[in-house]
TITOR-50591 format. One line per 5 residues: number of its first residue (from 1); their letters; for each residue x, y, z of N, C-alpha, C. Coordinates in steps of 0.001 Angstrom, whole numbers, plus 500000, padded with zeros to 6 digits. Atoms other than C-alpha are relative to their C-alpha. Last residue first. Layout:
BEGIN
NUM = A = X/Y/Z/X/Y/Z/X/Y/Z  ...
This chain:
BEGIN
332 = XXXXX = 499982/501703/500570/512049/493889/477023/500724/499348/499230  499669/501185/499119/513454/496181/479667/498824/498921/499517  498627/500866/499897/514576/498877/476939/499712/498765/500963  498975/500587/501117/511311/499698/475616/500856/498981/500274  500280/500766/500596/509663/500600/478913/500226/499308/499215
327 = XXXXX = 499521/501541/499079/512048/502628/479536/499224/498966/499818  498653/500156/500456/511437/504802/476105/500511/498790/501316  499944/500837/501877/507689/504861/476583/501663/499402/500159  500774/501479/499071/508048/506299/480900/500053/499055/498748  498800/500379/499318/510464/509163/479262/499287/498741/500568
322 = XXXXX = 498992/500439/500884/507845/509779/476645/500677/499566/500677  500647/501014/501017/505093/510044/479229/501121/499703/499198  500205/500561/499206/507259/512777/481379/499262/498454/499551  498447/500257/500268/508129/514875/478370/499959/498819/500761  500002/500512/501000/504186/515252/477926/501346/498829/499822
317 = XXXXX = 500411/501260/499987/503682/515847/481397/500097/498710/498741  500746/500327/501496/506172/518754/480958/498971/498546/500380  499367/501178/501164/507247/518870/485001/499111/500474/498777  499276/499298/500769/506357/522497/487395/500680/498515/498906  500709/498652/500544/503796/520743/489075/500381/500650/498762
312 = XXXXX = 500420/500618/501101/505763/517467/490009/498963/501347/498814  498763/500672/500829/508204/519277/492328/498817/499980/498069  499660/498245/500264/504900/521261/494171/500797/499224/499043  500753/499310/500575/503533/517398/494473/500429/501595/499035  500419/500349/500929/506268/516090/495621/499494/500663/499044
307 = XXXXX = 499096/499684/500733/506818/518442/498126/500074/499568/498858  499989/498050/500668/503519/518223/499103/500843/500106/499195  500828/500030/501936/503713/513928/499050/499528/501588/499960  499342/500188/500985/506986/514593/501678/498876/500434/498772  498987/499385/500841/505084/516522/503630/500447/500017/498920
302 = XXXXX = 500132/498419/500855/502480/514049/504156/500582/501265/499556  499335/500243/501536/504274/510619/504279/499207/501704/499277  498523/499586/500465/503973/510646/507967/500795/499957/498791  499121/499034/500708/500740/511441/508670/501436/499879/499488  500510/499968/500837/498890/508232/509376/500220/501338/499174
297 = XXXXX = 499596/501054/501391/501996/506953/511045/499096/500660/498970  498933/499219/500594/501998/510173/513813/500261/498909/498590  499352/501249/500560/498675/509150/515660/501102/500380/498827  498717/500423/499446/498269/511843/517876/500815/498605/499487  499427/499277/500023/495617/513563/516228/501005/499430/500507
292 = XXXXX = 499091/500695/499035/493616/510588/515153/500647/501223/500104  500830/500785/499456/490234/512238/513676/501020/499305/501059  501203/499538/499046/491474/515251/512598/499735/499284/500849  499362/499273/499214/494684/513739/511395/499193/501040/501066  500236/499899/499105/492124/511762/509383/501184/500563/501018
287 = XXXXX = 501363/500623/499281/490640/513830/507382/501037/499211/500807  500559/498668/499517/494154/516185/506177/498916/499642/500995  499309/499791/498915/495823/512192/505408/499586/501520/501032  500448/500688/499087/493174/511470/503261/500722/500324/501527  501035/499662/499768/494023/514505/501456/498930/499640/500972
282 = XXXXX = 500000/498632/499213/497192/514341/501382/498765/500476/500665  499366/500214/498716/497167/510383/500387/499676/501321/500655  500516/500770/499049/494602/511027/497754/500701/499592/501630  501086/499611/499499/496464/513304/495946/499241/499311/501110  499216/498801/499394/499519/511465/495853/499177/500839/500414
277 = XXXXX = 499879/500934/499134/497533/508278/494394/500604/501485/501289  501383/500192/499074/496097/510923/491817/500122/499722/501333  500589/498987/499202/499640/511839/490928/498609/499905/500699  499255/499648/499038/500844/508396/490447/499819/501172/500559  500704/500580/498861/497558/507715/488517/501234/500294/501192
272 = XXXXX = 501318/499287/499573/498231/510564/485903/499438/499139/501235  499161/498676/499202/501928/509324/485594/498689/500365/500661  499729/500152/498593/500505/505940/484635/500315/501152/501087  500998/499077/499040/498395/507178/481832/500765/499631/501536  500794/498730/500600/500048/506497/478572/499342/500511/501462
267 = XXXXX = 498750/499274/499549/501970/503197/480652/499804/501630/499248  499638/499710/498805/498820/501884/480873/500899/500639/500136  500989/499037/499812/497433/502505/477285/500597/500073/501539  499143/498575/500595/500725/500867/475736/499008/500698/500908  500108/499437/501419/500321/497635/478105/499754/501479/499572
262 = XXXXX = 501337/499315/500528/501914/496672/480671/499711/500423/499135  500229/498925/500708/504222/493805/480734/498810/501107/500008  501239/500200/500459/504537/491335/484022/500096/501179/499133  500217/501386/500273/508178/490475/484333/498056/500143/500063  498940/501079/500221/510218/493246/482978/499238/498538/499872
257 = XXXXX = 500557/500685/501128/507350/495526/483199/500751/499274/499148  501203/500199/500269/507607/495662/486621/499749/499383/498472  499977/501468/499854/511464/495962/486344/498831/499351/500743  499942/501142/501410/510858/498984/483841/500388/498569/500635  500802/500928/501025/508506/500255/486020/500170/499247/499159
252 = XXXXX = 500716/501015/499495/510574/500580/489284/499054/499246/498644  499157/501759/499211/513874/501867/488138/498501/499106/499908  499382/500704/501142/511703/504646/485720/500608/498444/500416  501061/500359/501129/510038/506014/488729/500050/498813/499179  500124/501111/499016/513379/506422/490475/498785/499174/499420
247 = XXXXX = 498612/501248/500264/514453/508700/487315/499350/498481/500759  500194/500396/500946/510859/510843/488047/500996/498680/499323  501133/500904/499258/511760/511469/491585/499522/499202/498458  500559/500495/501443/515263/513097/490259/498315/499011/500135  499440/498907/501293/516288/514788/493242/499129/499592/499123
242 = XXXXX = 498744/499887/500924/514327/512473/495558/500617/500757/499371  498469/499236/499503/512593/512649/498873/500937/500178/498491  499724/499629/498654/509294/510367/497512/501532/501004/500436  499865/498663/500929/509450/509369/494054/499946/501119/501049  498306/499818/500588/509741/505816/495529/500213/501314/499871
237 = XXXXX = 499394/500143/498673/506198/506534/497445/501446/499526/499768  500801/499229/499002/504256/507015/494398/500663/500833/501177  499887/498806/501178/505621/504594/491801/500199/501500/501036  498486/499901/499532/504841/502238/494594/500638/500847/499382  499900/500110/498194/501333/503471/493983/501549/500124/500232
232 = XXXXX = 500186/498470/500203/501601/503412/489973/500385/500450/501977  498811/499647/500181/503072/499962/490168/499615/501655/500231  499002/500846/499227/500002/498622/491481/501062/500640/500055  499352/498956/498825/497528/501389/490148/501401/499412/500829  499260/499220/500165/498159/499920/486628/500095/500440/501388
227 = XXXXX = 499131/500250/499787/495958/496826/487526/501287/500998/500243  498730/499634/501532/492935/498976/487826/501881/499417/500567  499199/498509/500224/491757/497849/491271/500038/499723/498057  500081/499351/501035/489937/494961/493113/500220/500802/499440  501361/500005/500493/491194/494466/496379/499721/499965/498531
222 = XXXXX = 499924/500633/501017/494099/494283/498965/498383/499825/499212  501343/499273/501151/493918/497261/501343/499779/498798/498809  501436/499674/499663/495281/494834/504174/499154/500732/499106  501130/499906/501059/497964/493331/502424/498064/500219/500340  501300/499274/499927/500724/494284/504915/498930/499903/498846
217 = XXXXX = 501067/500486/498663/504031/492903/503751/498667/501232/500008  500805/499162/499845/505970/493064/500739/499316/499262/500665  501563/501152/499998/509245/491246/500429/499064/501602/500292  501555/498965/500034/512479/492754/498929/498460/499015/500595  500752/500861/499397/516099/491090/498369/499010/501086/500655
212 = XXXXX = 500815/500935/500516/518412/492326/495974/498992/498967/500766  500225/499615/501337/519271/495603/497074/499132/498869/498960  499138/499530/500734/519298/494192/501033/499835/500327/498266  498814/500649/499040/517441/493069/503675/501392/500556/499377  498635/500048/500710/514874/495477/502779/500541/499037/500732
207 = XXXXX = 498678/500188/499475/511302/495261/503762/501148/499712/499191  498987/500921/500633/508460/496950/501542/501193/499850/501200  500837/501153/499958/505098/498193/503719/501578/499014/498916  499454/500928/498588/506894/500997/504943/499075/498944/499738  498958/499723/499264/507611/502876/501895/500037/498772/500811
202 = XXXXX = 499449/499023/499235/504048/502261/500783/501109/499547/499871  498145/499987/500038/503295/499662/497976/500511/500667/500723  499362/498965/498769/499622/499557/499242/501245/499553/500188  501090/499093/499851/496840/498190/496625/500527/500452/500931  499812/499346/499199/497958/494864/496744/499854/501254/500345
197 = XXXXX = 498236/499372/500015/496271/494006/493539/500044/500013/501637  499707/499984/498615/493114/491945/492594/501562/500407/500124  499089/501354/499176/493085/492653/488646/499918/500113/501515  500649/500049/498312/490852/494809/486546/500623/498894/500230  500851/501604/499656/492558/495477/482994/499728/500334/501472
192 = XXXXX = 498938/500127/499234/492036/499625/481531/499806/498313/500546  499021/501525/501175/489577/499625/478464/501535/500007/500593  500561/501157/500497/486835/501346/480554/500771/498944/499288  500541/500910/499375/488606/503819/482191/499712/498702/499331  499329/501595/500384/489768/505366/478932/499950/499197/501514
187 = XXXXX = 500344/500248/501234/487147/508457/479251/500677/498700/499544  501607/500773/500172/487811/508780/483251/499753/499781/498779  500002/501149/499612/491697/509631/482551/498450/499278/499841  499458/501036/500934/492175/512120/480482/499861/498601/500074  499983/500141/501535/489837/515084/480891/500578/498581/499667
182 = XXXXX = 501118/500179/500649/488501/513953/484487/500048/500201/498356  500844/500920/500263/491720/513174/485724/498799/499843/499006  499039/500368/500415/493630/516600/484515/499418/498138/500120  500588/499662/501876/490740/518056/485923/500348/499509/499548  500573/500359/499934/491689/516431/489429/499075/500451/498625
177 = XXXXX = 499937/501666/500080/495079/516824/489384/498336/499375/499706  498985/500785/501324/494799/520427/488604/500049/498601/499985  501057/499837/500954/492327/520676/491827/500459/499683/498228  501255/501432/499771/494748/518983/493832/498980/500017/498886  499567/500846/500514/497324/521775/492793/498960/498610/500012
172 = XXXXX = 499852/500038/501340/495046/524403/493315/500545/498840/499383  501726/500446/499705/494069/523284/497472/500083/500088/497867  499950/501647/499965/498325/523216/497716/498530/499555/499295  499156/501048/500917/498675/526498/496362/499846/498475/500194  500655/499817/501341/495555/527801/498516/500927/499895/499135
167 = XXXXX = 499197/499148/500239/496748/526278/501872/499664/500152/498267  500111/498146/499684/493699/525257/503619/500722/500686/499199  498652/500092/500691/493386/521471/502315/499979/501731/500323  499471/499974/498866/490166/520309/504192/501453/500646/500352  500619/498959/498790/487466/521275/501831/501021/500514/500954
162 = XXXXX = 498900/498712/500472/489882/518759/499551/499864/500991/500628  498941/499924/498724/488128/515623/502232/500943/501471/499257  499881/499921/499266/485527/514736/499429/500416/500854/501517  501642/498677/500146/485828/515900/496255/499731/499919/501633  499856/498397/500100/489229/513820/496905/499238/500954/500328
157 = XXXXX = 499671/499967/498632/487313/510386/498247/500721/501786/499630  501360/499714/499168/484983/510771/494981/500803/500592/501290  500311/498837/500528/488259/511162/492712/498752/500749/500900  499104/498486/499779/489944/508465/494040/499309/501545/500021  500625/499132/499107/486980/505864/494929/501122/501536/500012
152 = XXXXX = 501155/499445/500284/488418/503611/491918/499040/500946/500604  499967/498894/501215/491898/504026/492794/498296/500488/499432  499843/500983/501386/490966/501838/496003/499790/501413/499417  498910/499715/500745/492225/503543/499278/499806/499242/498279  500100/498793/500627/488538/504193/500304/501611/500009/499344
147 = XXXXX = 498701/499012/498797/487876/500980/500515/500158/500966/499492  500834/498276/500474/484267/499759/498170/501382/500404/501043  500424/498843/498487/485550/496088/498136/499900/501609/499596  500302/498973/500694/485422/493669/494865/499558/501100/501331  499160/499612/500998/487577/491053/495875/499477/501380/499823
142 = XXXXX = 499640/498548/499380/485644/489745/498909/500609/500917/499248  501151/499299/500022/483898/486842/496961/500401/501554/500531  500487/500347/498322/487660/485739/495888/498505/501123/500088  501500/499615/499435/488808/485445/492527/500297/499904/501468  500498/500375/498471/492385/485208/491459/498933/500443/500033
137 = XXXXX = 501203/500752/499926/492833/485352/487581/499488/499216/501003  500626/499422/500955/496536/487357/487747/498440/498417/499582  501505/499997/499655/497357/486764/491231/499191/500185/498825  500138/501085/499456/501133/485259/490548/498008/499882/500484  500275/501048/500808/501215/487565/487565/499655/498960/501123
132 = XXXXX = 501304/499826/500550/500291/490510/490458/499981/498454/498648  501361/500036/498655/502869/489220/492990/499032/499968/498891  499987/501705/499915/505786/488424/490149/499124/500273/501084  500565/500511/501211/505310/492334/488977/499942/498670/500012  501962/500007/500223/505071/493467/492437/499950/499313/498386
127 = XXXXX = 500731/500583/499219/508782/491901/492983/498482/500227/500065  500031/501114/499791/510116/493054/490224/499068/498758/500620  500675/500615/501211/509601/496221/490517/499727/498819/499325  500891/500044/499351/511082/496255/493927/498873/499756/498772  500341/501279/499880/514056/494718/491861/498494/500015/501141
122 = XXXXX = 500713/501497/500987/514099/497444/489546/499804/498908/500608  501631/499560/500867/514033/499930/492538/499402/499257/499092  501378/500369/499091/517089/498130/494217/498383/500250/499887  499673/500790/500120/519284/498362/490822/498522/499457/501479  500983/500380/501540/518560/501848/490420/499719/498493/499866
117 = XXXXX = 499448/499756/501251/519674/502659/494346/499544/499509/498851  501106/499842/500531/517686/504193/497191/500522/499314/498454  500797/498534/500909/520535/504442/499189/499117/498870/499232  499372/499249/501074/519281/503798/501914/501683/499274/499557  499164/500169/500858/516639/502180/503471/501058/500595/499414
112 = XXXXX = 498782/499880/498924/514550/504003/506426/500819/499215/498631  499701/498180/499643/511656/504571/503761/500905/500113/500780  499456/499171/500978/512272/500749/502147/500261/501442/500837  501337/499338/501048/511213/499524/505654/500666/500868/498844  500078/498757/499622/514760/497387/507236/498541/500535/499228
107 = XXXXX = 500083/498858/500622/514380/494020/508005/500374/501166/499703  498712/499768/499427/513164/490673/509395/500626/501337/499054  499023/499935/501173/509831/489554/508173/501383/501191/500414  499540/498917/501096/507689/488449/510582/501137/500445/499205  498503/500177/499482/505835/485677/510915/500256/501547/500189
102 = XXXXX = 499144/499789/500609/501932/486716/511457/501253/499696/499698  498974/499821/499392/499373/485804/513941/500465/499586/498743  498940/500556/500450/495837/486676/513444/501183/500055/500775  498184/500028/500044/492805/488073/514845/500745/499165/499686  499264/501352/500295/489388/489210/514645/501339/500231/500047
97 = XXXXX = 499006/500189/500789/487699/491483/516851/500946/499156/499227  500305/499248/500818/484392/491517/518851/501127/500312/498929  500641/498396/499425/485857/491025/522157/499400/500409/498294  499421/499361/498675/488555/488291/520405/499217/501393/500331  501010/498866/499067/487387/486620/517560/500144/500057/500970
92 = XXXXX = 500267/499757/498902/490230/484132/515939/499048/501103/500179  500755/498408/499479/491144/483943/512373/499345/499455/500988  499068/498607/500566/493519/481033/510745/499919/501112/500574  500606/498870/500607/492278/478041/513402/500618/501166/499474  500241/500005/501454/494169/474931/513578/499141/501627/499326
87 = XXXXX = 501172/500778/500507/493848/474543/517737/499801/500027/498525  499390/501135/499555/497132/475854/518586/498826/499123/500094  499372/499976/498874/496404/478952/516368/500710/498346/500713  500732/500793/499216/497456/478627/512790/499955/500434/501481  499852/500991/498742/499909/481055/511429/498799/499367/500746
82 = XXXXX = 500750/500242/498560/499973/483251/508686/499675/498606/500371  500787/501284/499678/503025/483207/506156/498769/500759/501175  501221/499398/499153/504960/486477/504821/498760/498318/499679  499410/500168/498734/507972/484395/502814/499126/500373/501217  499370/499334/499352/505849/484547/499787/500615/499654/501154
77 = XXXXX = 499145/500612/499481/503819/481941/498006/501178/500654/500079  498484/499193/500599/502076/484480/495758/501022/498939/500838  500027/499578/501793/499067/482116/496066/501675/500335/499652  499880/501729/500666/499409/481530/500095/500635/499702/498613  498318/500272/499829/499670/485326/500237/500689/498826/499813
72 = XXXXX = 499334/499218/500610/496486/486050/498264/501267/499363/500593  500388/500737/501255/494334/483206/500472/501246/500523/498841  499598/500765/499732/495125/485053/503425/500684/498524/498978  498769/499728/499910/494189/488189/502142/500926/499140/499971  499441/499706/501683/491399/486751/500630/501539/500468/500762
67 = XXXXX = 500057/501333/500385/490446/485046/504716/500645/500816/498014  498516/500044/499822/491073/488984/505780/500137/497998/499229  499034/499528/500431/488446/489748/503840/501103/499928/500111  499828/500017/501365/485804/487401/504403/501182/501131/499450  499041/501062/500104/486239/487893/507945/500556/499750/498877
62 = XXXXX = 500272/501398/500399/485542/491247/507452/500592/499217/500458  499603/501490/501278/486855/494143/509226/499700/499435/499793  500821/499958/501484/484548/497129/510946/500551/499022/498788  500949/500390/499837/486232/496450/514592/499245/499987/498469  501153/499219/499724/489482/497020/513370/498728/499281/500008
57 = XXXXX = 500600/498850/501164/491943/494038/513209/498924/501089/500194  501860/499879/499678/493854/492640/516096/499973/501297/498953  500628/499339/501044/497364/491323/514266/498498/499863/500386  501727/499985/499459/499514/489400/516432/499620/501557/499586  500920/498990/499621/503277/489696/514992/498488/500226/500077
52 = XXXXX = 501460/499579/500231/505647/487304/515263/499159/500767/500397  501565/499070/499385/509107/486601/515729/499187/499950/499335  501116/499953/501336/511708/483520/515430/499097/501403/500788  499794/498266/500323/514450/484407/518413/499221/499890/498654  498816/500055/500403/514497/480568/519232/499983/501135/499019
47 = XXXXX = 498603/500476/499480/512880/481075/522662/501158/499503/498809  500269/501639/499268/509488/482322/520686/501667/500033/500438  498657/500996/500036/509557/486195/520246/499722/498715/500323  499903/500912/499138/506222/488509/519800/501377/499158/499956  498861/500692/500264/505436/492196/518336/500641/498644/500603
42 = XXXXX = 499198/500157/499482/502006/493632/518243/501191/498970/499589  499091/500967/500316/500190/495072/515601/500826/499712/501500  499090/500215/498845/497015/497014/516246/500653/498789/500074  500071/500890/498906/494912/498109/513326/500793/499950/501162  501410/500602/499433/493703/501042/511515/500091/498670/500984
37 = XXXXX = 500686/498749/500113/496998/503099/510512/498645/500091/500948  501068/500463/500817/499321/500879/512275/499165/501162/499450  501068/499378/500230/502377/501122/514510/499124/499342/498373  499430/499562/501163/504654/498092/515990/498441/500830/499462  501024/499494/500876/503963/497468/519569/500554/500508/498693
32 = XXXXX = 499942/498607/500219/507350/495853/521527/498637/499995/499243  499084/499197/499922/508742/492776/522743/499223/501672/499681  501284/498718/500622/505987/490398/524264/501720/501120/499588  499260/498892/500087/507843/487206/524928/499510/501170/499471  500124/499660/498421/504853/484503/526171/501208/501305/499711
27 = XXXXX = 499073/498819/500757/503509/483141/522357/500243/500763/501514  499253/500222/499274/501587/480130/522991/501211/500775/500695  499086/500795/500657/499458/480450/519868/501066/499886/501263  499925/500738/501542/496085/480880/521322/500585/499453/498993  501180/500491/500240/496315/481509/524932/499763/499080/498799
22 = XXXXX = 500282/501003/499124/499334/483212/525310/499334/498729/499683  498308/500696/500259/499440/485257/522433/500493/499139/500817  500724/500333/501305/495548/486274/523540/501187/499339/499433  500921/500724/500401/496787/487222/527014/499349/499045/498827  499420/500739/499285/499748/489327/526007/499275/498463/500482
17 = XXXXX = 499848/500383/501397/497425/491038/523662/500990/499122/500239  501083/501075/500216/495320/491621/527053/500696/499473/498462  499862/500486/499103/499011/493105/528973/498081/498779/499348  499043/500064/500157/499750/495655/526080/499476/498134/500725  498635/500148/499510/496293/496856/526094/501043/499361/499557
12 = XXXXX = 499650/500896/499045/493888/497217/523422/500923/499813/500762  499436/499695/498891/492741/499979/521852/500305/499035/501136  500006/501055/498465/491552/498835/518366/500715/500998/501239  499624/501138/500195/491805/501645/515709/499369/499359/501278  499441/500133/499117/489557/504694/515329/500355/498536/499977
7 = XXXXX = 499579/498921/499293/487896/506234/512319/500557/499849/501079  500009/500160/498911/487867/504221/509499/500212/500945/501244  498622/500118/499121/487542/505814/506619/499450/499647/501405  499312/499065/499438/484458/504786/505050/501059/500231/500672  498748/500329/498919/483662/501281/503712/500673/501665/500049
2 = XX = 500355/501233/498851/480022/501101/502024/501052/500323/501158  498983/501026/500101/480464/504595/500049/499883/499068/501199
């Protein structure tokens, strides 16, 4: 695979990102570091309490990639803008690194949110389903990336990194997910649609201001995908802590497929990609916790996606499909 997990972010001081915010956009209030999996976000103030966040990308980033990103947000004409420096330029090289400057988006992260309610789920649904119609027949040469968070490397990146999964209920359940792919899923591959998606509905990639107001930030995995993983993902990371993880589910797809519809074969297999996506996090998350041990973001959704997981084990998958049919229904 071209694009392997990355294995170590930027390390840049406090005091050279200070420098560079200086320098390039003018930027002199340094408030705080905001975490990352692979890059290094810092946090900035101008004198009329606007912020921004300078964005040095891993050494192994494209330009060409972050330029689609760039391109993508423009498109969706979102509140998430990037910023010129004070010479016109989008992307900067700094030591071998490119860089940006960000607004940012004022907030709480869905995963600190609460409550969690039916009304705020349909409108996160919402909101990816007016992102992906707004990208639906976007090109860009960078589109078609080999990352390891793309659905299409699921099954490889699993076989992968499962070695790593010690606890022999957890190392079974993966393996169930991963038969459970190969009978149902790989055979209707082929007549799933391919769309440039965001490709990372996390928790902490949606800000709240409130029930009806939602932006999505961070479009660094953005790529070529099976459209379905879009919703399937956030799907993913709603279903997260819940009693009913399956109910929350339901909020998000039927105001997905409120305003972009999926069709019958996607919503036949979405459950099977929300568990994949779940897989893949645990798994990825087992590699690199090796590799960053002290980095506490790139673990912190692993618990939860066990518990999950164990939860989702003991469901009918069958009952679970019908209940995804029937909402669907009602929100056209």
């Amino acid at each position: 695979m071209a694009n392997n997990l990355r294995h170590l972010s930027p390390e840049f001081s406090i005091d050279e990102a200070k420098e560079i915010a200086k320098k390039y956009y003018n930027l002199e209030e340094f408030l705080y570091q905001l975490p990352s999996e692979r890059d290094q976000n810092f946090l900035f103030q101008q004198d009329d309490q606007s912020k921004f966040i300078l964005k040095i990308s891993n050494i192994d980033e494209n330009s060409s990639v972050l330029d689609m990103q760039i391109c993508a947000i423009k498109r969706f004409n979102s509140q998430l803008q990037t910023l010129p420096t004070l010479n016109g330029q989008m992307i900067i090289t700094y030591e071998n690194h490119f860089v940006r400057l960000v607004n940012y988006i004022p907030g709480i992260p869905l995963a600190r949110f609460q409550p969690h309610s039916s009304k705020l789920l349909f409108n996160l649904g919402k909101v990816l389903g007016q992102l992906d119609q707004s990208l639906h027949k976007f090109q860009h040469s960078s589109m078609k990336r080999d990352l390891y968070w793309n659905m299409n490397n699921a099954e490889k990146i699993i076989n992968t990194y499962k070695y790593l999964i010690t606890d022999q209920n957890h190392y079974e359940i993966i393996e169930e997910i991963l038969r459970q792919w190969k009978e149902f899923i790989i055979p209707c591959l082929g007549s799933l649609r391919i769309a440039v998606i965001h490709n990372d509905a996390n928790d902490y990639n949606i800000i709240v201001r409130d029930e009806d107001t939602l932006y999505l930030i961070d479009f660094g995995d953005m790529c070529e995908s099976y459209l379905v993983s879009e919703v399937a993902i956030a799907c993913a990371y709603v279903m997260l802590d819940k009693d009913d993880p399956i109910d929350s589910a339901c909020h998000v797809l039927c105001g997905y497929h409120q305003i972009y519809p999926l069709e019958k074969i996607e919503i036949d297999i979405v459950y099977y990609f929300i568990r994949m996506r779940l897989a893949m996090s645990v798994t990825i998350s087992a590699h690199q916790k090796q590799l960053q041990p002290n980095n506490e973001y790139i673990v912190i959704s692993e618990k939860p996606a066990w518990n999950l997981l164990e939860k989702l084990k003991n469901l009918d998958s069958n009952s679970v499909h019908h209940t995804f049919h029937s909402v669907s229904h009602t929100s056209n």
